[in-house]
C-alpha positions in Angstrom: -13.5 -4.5 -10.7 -14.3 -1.4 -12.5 -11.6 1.5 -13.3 -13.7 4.0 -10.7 -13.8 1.1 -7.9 -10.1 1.3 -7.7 -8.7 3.1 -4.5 -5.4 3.7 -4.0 -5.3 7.0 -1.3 -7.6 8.1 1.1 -7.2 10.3 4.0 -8.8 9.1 7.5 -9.4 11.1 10.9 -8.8 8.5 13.7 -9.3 8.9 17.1 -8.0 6.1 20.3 -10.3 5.6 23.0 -9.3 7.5 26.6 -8.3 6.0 29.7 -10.7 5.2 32.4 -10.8 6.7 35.6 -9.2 5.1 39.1 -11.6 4.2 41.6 -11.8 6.4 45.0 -13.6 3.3 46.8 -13.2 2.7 50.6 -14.7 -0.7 51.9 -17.4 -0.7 53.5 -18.9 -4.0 54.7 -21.3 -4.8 57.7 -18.3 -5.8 60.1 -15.6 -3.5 58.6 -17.3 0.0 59.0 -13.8 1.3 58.3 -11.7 -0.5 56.2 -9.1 0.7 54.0 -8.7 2.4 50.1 -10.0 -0.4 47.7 -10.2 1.7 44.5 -9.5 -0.7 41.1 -7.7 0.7 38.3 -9.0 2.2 35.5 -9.0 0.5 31.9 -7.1 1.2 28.9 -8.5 3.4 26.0 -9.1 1.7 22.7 -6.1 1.6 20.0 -6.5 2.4 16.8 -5.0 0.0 14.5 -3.9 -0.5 10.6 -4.5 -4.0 9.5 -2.8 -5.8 6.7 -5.8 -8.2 4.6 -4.8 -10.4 1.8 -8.1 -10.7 0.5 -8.1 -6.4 -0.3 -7.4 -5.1 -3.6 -7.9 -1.8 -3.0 -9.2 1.1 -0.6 -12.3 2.1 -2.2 -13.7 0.2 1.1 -12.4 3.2 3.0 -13.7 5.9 0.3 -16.7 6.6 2.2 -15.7 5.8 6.0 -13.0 8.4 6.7 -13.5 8.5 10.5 -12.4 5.6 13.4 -13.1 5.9 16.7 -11.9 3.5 19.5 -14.1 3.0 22.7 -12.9 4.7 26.1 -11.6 2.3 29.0 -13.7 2.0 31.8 -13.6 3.3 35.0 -12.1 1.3 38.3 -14.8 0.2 40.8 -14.4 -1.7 44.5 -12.8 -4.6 45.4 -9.8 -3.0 43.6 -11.6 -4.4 40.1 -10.1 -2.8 37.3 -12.2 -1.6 34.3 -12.7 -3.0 31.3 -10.3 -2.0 28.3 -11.5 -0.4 25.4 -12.4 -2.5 22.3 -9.7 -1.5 19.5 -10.9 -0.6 16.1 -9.4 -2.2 12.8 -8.4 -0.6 9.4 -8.0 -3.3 7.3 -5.8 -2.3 4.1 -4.5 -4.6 1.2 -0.9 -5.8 1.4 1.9 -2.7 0.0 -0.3 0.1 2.2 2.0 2.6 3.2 0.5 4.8 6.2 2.0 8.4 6.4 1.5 11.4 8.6 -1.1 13.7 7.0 0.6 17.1 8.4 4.2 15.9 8.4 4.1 13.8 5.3 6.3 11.3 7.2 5.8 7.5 6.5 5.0 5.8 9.7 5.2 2.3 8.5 4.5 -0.3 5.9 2.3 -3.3 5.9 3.5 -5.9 3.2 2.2 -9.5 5.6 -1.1 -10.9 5.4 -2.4 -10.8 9.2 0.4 -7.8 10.3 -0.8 -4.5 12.4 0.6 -1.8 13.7 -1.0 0.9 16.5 -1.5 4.1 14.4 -3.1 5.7 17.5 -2.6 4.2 21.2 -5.4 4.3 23.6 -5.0 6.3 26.8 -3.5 4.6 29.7 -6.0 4.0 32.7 -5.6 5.8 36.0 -4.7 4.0 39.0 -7.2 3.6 41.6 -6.6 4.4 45.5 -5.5 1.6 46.7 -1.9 2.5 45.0 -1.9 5.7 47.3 -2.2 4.1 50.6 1.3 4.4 52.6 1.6 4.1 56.5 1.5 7.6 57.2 -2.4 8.7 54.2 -4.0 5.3 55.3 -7.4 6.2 53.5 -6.5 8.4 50.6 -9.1 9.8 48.9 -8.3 10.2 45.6 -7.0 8.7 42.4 -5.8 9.3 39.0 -7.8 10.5 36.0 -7.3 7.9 32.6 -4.9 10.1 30.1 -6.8 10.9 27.0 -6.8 9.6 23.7 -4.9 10.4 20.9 -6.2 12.2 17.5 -4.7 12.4 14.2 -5.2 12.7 10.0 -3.7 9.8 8.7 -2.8 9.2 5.2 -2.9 5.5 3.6 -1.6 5.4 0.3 -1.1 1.4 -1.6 1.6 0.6 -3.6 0.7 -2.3 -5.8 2.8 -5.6 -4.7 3.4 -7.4 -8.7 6.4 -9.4 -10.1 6.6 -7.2 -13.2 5.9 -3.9 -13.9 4.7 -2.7 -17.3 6.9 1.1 -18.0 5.5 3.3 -21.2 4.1 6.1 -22.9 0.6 6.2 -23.3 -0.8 4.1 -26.1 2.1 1.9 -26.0 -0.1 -1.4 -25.7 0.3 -2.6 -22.2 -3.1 -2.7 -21.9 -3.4 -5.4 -24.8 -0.2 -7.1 -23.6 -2.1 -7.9 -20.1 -5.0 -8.5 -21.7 -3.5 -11.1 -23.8 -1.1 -13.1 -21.3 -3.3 -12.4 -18.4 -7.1 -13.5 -18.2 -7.3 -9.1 -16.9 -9.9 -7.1 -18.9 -8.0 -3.9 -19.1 -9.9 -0.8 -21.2 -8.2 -0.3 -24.3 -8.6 2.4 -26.9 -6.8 3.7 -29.6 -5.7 6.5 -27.8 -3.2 8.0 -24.8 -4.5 7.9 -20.7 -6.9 4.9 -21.6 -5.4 3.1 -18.5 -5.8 5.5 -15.6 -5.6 3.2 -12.9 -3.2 0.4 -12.2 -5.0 -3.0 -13.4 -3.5 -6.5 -12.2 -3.0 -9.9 -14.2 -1.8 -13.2 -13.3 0.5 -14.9 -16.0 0.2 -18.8 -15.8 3.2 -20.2 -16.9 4.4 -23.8 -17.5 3.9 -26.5 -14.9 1.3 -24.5 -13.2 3.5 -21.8 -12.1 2.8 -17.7 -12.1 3.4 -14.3 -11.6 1.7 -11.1 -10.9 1.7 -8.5 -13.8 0.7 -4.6 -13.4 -0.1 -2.4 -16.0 0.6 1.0 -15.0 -0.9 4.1 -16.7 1.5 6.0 -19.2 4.1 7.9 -18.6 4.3 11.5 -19.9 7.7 13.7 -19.9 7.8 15.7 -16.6 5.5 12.3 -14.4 7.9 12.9 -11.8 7.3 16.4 -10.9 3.6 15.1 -11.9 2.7 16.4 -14.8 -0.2 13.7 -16.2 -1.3 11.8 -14.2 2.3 12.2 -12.2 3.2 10.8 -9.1 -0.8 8.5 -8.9 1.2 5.8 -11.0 5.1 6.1 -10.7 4.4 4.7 -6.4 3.4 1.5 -7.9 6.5 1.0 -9.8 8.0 0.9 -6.4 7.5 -2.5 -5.3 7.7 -4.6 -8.6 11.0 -6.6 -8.9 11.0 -6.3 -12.7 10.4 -3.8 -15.2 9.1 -4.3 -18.8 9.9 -1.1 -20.8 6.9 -1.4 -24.1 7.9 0.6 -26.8 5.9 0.3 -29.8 7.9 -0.4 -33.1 6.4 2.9 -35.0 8.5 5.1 -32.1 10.8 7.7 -34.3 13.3 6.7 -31.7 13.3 3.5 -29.9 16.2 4.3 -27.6 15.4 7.8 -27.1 11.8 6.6 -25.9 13.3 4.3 -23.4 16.1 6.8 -22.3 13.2 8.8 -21.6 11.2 6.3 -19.4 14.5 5.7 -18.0 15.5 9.3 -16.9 11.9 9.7 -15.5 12.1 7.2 -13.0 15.1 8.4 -12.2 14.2 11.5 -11.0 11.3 10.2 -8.9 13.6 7.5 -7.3 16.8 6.7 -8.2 16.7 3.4 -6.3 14.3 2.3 -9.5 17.3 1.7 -11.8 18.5 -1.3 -9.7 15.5 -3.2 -10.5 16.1 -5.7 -13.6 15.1 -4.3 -16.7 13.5 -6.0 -20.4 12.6 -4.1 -23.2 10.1 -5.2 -25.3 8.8 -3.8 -28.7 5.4 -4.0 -29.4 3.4 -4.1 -32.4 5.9 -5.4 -34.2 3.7 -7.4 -36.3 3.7 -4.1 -38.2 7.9 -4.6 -39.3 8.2 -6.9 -41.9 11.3 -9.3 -41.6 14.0 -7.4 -43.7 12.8 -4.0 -41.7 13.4 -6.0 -38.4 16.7 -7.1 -39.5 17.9 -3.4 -39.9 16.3 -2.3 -36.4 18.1 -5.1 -34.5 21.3 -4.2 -36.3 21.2 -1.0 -34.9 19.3 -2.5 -31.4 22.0 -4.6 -31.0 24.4 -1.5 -30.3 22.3 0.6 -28.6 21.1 -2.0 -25.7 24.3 -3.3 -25.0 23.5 -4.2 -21.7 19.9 -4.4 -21.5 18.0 -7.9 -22.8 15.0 -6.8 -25.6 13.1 -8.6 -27.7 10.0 -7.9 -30.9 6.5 -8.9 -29.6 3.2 -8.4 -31.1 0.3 -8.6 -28.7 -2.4 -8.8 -31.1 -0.8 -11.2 -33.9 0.6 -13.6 -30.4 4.6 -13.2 -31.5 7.3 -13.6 -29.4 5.0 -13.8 -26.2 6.2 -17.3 -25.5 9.7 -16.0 -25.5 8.9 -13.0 -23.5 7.4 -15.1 -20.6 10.0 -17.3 -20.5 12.3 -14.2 -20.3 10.7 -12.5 -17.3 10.3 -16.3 -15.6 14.1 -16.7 -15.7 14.5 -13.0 -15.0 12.2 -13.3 -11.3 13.8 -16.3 -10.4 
């Protein structure tokens, strides 16, 4: 999948079908001239609903289609027949699509199950026919109810990537690289900041045929949570991952200044990210050689008193056995 094929908010106008009429019929046959209110019920207007679809990635599917509209019900006829209900129309979404209310912002509801939907506009109930208005006293009423009219409204459907870990850095940290090398992804990389401006997604196969799920998120600058960079676009996907993997690269002039950093940014766009387990690696440490690494996890070894790191080097393969057994025993 390329970088501009990947969706992750779109806007969509949708629209539920209205309810069909109720039928004024009186019956009329060759040896009942006059017989009695026989009007059938209208049908119900179309719904409008948000489908969950394992097989999505993304909503570029949606980038050009930005309006749904669900048929009307039909109307009642004799015989006290009742009209056909509107067909419903489907939005399929990937799995972590949150739907919000365009105008309120409000989140209506989540879809995180393969096969789950939820009504994000109900169709209009059908009227009743004339046969519900016949009493002892109106034995041939004339009249019925109109089907109640759809419902319009903007919705907004915005995906949050579902991964076990999350990669957390500052551009040109090398999480791009990372995933590249313990994932089969094919992430751009470049020697310099915002190469990753979408989220990209790798599966790590680890021992006895077992994996997990990998996201590399774009950078994070100072001030992402009141958006500054690329701002808010990235920090939703950290949202769902159950594990974080802080990179910092091992020429930082401060390693745990960097990460306080990281840290404090997520905090501020949701404090409920600090529960998640946390692993801080440093990469491109093939660039320490091993009396330099001894003095940096002298002082390391204060510093992260209660967070686990460890000294990778994506491109010369060190300590990346290590660090997927670390984030194995960490997700289960």
């Amino acid at each position: 999948m390329t970088e501009g094929n990947f969706v992750d908010y779109v806007k969509v106008h949708v629209t539920s079908g209205k309810g069909g009429q109720g039928s004024k019929h009186m019956r009329r046959e060759k040896y009942i001239p006059k017989g009695g209110p026989d009007g059938g019920d209208g049908g119900r207007g179309g719904h409008v609903i948000v489908k969950a679809n394992k097989n999505l990635w993304t909503l570029y599917h949606l980038k050009f289609k930005r309006h749904f509209k669900a048929e009307h019900g039909l109307h009642g006829s004799k015989q006290t027949s009742t009209g056909a209900d509107g067909a419903d129309v489907y939005i399929e979404v990937p799995l972590g699509t949150v739907v919000r209310d365009k105008e309120t912002e409000e989140i209506l509801f989540e879809l995180t199950e393969d096969g789950e939907e939820k009504i994000v506009a109900q169709g209009g109930r059908g009227g009743l026919g004339n046969a519900h208005f016949k009493t002892a006293t109106n034995q041939t009423p004339r009249y019925s109810q109109p089907g109640e009219e759809g419902l319009e409204a903007d919705i907004i459907l915005e995906l949050k990537i579902l991964a076990d870990v999350g990669l957390v850095g500052f551009p040109n940290a090398g999480k791009s690289t990372l995933l590249s090398v313990i994932t089969a992804a094919k992430p751009k990389i470049a020697n310099y900041e915002f190469t990753t401006l979408k989220p990209n997604l790798g599966i790590v196969e680890y021992r006895d045929f077992k994996t997990f799920v990998v996201a590399d998120i774009p950078g994070i600058i100072e001030g992402a949570a009141e958006g500054k960079g690329i701002g808010h676009r990235f920090l939703r996907h950290i949202e769902r991952n159950s594990t974080l993997l802080f990179l910092v690269p091992a020429d930082a002039p401060d390693i745990k200044e960097q990460y306080e950093v990281l840290v404090d940014e997520l905090r501020r766009y949701n404090p409920q990210l600090l529960d998640k387990e946390r692993l801080v690696a440093i990469s491109k440490s093939d660039m320490l050689d091993d009396e330099l690494k001894t003095e940096m996890k002298k002082i390391l070894d204060k510093e992260f008193k209660e967070i686990s790191y460890l000294f990778i080097s994506s491109v010369a393969h060190q300590g990346l056995t290590e660090l997927k057994d670390k984030l194995w025993a960490m997700l289960n």
